[in-house]
C-alpha positions as CSV (number, residue, x, y, z in Angstrom):
1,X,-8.8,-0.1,-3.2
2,X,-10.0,3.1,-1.7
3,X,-12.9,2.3,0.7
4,X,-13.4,5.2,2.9
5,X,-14.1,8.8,1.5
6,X,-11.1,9.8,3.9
7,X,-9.0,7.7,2.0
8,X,-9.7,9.6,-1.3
9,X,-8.2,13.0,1.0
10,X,-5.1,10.7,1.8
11,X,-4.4,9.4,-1.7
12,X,-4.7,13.0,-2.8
13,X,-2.4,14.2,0.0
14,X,0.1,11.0,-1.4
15,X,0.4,12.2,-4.7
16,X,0.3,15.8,-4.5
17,X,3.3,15.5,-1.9
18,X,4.8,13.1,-5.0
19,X,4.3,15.8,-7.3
20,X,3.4,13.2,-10.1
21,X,1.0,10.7,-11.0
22,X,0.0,8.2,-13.7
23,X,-3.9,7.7,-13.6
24,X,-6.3,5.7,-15.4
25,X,-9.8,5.9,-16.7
26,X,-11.5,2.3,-15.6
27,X,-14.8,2.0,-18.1
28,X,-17.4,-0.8,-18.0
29,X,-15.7,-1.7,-21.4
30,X,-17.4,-1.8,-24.8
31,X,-17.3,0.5,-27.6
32,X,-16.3,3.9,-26.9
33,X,-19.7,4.9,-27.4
34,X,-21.3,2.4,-24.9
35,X,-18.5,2.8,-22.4
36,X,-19.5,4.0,-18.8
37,X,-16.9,5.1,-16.7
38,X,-16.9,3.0,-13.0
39,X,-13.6,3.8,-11.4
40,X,-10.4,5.4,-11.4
41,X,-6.6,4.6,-10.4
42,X,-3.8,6.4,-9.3
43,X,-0.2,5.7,-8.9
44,X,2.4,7.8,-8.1
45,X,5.2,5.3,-7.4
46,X,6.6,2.2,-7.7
47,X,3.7,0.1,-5.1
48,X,2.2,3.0,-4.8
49,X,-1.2,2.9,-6.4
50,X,-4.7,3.8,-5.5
51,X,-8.2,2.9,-7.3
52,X,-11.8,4.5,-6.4
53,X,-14.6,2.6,-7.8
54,X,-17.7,4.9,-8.7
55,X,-20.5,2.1,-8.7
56,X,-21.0,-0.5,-6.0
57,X,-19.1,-3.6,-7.9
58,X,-16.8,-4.1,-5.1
59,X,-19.0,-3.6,-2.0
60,X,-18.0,0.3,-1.9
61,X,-18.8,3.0,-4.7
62,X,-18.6,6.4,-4.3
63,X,-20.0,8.0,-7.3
64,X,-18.5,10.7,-9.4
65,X,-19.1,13.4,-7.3
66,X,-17.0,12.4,-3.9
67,X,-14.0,11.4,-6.3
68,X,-14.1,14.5,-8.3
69,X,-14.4,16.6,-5.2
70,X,-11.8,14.8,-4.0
71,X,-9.0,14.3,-6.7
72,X,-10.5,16.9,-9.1
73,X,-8.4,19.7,-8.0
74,X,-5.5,17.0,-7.9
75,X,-5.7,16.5,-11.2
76,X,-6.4,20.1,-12.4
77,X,-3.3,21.2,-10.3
78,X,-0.8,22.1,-13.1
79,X,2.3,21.9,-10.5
80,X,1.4,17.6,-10.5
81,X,2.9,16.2,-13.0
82,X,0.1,13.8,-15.0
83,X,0.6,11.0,-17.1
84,X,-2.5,8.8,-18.5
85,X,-2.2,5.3,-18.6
């Protein structure tokens, strides 16, 4: 689990020296109506595998806008391969 907004840089560093990623959308669960995304994982190899909670749940949260400044351009970068888990 990511707990340090440096961390978020060093995944993103990770994968985009990978070149690929699978990533997941963690939601508070529910309907897909109701359903509030709180986190989000990356992996991009086998043990490799990162996850950035956006609310407090674990102790750390970062909110949406340190991981999207973070691993937005990551995942917007068309030379990284992406695959949704």
């Amino acid at each position: 689990m990511i707990r340090s907004e440096g961390e978020l840089a060093e995944v993103a560093a990770l994968v985009r020296a990978a070149g690929k990623c699978a990533f997941e959308v963690e939601t508070s669960g529910g309907s897909w109506q109701d359903a509030v995304m709180v986190g989000l994982a990356l992996c991009w190899g086998p043990g490799l595998v990162a996850y950035a909670p956006l609310e407090g749940r674990y102790g750390v949260g970062f909110g949406t806008a340190a991981v999207t400044a973070a691993w937005g351009p990551l995942l917007a970068d068309p030379k990284v391969e992406k695959v949704a888990h």
